[in-house]
C-alpha positions in Angstrom: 0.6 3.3 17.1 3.1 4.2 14.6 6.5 4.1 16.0 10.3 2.6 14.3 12.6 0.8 16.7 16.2 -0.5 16.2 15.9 -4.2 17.8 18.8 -5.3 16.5 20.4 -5.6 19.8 20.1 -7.1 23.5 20.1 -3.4 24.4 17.9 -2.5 22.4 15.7 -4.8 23.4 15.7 -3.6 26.9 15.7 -0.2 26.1 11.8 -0.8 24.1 10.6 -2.8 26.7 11.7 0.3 29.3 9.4 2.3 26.8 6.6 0.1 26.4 6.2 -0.1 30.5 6.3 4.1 30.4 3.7 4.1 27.4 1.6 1.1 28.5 1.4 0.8 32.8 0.3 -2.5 32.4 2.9 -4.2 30.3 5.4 -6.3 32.2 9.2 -6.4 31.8 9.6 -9.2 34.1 11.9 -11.5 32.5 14.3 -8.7 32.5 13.9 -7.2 36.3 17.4 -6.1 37.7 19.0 -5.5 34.2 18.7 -1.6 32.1 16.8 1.2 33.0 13.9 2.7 32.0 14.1 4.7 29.0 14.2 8.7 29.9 12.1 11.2 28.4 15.1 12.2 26.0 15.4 9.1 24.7 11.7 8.8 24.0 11.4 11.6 22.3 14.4 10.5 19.7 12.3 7.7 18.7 9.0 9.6 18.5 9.6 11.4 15.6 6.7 10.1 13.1 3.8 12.6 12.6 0.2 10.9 12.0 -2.8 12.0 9.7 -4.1 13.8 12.9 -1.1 15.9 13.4 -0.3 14.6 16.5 3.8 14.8 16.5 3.8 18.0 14.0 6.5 20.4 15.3 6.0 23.9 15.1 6.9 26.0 12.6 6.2 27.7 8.8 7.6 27.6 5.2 6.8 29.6 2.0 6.0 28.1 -1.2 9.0 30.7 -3.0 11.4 29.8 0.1 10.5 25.8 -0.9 10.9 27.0 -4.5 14.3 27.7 -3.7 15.3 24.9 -1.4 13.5 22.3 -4.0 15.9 23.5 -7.0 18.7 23.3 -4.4 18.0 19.8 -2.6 15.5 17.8 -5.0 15.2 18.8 -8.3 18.0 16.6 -9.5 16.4 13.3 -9.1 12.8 15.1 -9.3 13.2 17.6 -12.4 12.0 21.6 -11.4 8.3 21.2 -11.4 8.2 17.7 -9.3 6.7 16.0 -12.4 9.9 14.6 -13.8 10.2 10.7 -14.3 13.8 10.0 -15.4 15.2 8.9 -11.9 12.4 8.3 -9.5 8.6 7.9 -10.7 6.6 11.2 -10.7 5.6 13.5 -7.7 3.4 16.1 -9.4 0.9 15.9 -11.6 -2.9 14.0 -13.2 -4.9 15.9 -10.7 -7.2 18.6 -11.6 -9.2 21.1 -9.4 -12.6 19.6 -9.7 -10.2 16.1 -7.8 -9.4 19.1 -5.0 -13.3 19.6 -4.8 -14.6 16.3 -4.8 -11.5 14.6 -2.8 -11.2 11.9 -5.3 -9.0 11.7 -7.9 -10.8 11.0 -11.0 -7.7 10.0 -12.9 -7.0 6.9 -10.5 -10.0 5.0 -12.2 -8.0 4.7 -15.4 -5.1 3.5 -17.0 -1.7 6.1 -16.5 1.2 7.1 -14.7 0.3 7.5 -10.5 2.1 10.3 -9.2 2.5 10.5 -5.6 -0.1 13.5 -5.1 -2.8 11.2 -6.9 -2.3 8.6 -4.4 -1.5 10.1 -1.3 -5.0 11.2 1.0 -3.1 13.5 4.1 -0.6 15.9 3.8 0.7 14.6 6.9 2.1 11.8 4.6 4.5 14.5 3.0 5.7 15.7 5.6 6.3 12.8 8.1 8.0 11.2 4.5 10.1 14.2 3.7 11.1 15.2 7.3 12.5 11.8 7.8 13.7 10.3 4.8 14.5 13.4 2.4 17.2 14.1 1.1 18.0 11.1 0.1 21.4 10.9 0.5 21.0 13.1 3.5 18.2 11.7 5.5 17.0 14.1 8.4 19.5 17.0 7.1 16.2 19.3 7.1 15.4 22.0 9.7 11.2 21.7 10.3 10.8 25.0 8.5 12.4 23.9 5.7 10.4 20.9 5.3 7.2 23.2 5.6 8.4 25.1 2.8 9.1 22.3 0.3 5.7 20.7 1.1 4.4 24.5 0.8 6.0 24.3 -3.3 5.2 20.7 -3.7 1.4 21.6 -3.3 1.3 24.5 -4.7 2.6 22.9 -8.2 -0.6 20.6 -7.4 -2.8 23.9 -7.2 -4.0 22.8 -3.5 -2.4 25.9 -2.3 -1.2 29.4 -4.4 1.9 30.2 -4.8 1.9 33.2 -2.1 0.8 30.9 0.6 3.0 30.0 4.1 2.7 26.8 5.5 2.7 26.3 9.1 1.4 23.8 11.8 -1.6 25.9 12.6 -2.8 26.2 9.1 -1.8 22.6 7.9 -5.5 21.2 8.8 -6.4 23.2 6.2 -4.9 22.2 3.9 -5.6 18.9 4.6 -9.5 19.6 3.6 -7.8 20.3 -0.3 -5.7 17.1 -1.1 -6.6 16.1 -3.9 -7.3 12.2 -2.4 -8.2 12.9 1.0 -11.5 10.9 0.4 -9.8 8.1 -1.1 -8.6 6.2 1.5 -10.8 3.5 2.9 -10.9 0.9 5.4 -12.8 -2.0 3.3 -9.2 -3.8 3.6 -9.6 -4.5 7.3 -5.9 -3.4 8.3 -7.7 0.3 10.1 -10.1 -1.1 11.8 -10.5 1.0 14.9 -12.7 -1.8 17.3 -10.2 -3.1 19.2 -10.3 -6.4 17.9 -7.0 -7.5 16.1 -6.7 -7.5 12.4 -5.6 -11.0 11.7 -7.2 -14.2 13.3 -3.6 -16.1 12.5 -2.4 -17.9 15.6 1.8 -18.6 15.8 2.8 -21.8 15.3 4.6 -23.3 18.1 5.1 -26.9 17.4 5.3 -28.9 13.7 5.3 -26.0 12.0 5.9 -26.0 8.1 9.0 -24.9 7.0 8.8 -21.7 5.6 12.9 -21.0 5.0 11.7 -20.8 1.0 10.0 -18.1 1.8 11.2 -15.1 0.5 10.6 -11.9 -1.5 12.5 -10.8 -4.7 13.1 -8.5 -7.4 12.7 -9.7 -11.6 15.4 -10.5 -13.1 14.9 -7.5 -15.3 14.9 -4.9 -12.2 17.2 -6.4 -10.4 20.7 -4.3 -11.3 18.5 -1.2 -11.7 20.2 0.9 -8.7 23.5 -1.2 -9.2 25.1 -3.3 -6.4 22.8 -3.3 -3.1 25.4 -4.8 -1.2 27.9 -2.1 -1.7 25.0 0.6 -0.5 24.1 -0.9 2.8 25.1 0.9 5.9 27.3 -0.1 7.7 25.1 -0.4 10.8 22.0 -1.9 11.2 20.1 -5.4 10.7 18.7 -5.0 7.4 21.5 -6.2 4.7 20.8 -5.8 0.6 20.9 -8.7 -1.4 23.1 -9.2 -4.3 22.2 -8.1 -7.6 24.7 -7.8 -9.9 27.9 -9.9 -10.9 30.2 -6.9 -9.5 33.2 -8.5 -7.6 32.8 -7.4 -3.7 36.0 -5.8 -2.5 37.0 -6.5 1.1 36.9 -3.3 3.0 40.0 -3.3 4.5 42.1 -3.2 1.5 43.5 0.1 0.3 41.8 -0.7 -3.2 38.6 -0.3 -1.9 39.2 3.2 0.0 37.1 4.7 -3.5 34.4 2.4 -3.0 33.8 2.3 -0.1 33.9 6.3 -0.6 31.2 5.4 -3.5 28.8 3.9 -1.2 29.0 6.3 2.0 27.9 9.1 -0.7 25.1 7.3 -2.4 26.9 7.4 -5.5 26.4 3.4 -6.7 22.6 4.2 -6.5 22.8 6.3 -10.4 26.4 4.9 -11.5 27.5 1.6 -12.1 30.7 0.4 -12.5 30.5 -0.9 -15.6 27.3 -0.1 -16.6 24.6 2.5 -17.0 22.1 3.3 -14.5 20.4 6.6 -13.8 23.8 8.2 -14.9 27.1 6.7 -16.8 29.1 3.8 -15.7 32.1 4.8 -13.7 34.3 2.8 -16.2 32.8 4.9 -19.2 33.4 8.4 -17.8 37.2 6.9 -16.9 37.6 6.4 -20.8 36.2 9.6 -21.9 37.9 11.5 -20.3 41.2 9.2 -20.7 42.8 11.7 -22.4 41.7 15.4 -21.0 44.5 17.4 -20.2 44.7 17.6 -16.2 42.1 15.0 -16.0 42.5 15.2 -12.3 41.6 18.5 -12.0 38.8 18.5 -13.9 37.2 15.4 -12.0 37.6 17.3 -8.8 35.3 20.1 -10.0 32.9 18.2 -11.5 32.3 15.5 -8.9 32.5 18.8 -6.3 29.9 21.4 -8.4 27.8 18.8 -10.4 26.3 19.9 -13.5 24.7 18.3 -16.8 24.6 18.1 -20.5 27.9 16.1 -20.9 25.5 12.7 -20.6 22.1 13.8 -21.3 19.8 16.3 -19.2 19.9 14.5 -16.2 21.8 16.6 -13.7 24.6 15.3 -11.3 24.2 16.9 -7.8 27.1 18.8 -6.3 28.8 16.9 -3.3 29.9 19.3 -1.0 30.2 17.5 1.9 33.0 15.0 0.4 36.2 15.4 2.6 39.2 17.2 0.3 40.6 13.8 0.8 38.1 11.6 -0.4 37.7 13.8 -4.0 41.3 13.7 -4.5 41.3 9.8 -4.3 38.0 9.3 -6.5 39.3 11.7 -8.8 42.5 9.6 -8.4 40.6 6.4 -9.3 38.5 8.2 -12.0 41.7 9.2 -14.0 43.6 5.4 -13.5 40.4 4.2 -15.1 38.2 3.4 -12.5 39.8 0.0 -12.1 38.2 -2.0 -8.8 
């Protein structure tokens, strides 16, 4: 069972336990008798939201390859270039599979050295969707109506050739589909993780007593990727267990001084994942646009448009995506900042 809980809380706690007893009859919630509820269907159904290789989950609805067409050049191209096959932000979507791979179910390319795109690798379409649904846009996570999600999985595999370009995507016809992806008969169970028996995956027992310390134990990025989305810290949310780690030198400013009203701005919007402050990620350091633009006439004004409309060509072909959802507020005081020189 694939389900995503927030534990990061006594009440949360309770609230999964409530669940578990609905889903599984059998499992006890003794140790906390008298205290919560059980969790109503409503509540369930917020957290069920994942949609598995059989469907199961899928809501209803339909999307066109030309509506996705239209939505992708809206919503994703920027980090994604036009076509999906674009690897100057994030690594590839589209491409290195051919029609004899959407015959065969095996992507012949896979067995030798080159770039994996994300259709190479990928064996259900349910993947996509499940993927996009829930974590697409993404600086707008779960912005997407179900039929629009259909259509931009409708374009994504039609640039694949798994479906043409005059086809409609829907939940009845998406099984379908799934008999063309071009690794659908790639995935395997040799690993031992799928196993479908019953029996449990891992014959590891916790340890209870003596147990080796482990508080070395930890994962982490090379040196050399390390500052490659700029400051993790400053791009957390501000809810939540999970907490970056630092990866850069950048001075943290406290939140609750006025200084660091555009940061803080910065982060809510995504915007430290492609700029830096002082140096060059996806897009320009904020300190370099500051000083090119040092001496524009109305500098102000012209901030305020760009950061608002987007656009490219002033730094390379990589395009800046509009922000229309910053408050009036907010662009006036980055626009602020951006014209003082982007000082912290």
């Amino acid at each position: 069972m694939s389900r995503f809980f927030d534990l990061t809380s006594v009440g949360s706690v309770l609230r999964a336990c409530s669940l578990l007893a609905i889903l599984f009859p059998t499992f006890s919630c003794v140790a906390f008798e008298g205290i919560g509820r059980p969790a109503t269907p409503a509540e369930i159904a917020k957290w069920d939201i994942d949609v598995r290789p059989d469907f199961t989950g899928l809501p209803a609805g339909e999307g066109s390859v030309m509506d996705g067409e239209t939505l992708w050049i809206e919503k994703c191209s920027s980090c994604h270039g036009d076509f999906g096959d674009a690897n100057h932000v994030f690594a590839p979507l589209i491409g290195n599979t051919t029609l004899e791979d959407i015959e065969t179910g095996r992507v012949a390319a896979l067995t030798q050295p080159g770039v994996r795109t994300t259709i190479m690798k990928i064996p259900t379409v349910s993947t996509l969707w499940d993927f996009i649904n829930r974590a697409m846009p993404w600086d707008k996570p779960k912005s997407l109506t179900p039929n629009e999600v259909y259509a931009i999985v409708a374009y994504m595999l039609s640039l694949a050739e798994v479906v043409p370009y005059d086809f409609v995507l829907s939940n009845e016809n998406i099984a379908s589909v799934q008999e063309r992806m071009p690794n659908r008969n790639g995935m395997n169970t040799d690993h031992g993780l799928w196993d479908i028996d019953g029996k449990p995956d891992t014959h590891n027992k916790a340890c209870m007593k003596n147990c080796k310390d482990t508080a070395d134990v930890a994962s982490s990025l090379p040196d050399f990727a390390r500052s490659a989305h700029g400051e993790l810290v400053k791009q957390n949310r501000e809810y939540g267990a999970i907490r970056g780690t630092r990866t850069t030198d950048e001075p943290l400013v406290e939140s609750n001084t006025e200084s660091s009203a555009p940061t803080e701005i910065l982060g809510a919007n995504a915007c430290l994942g492609c700029h830096g402050m002082e140096e060059k990620l996806v897009g320009p350091a904020f300190s370099e646009i500051a000083a090119k633009y040092r001496d524009t006439p109305d500098s102000l004004t012209y901030f305020m448009n760009r950061i608002r409309s987007g656009g490219s060509g002033n730094w390379g072909n990589i395009p800046m995506p509009p922000q229309p959802q910053l408050k009036d507020s907010d662009l006036k005081l980055l626009a602020e900042w951006l014209a003082a020189g982007a000082t912290h």
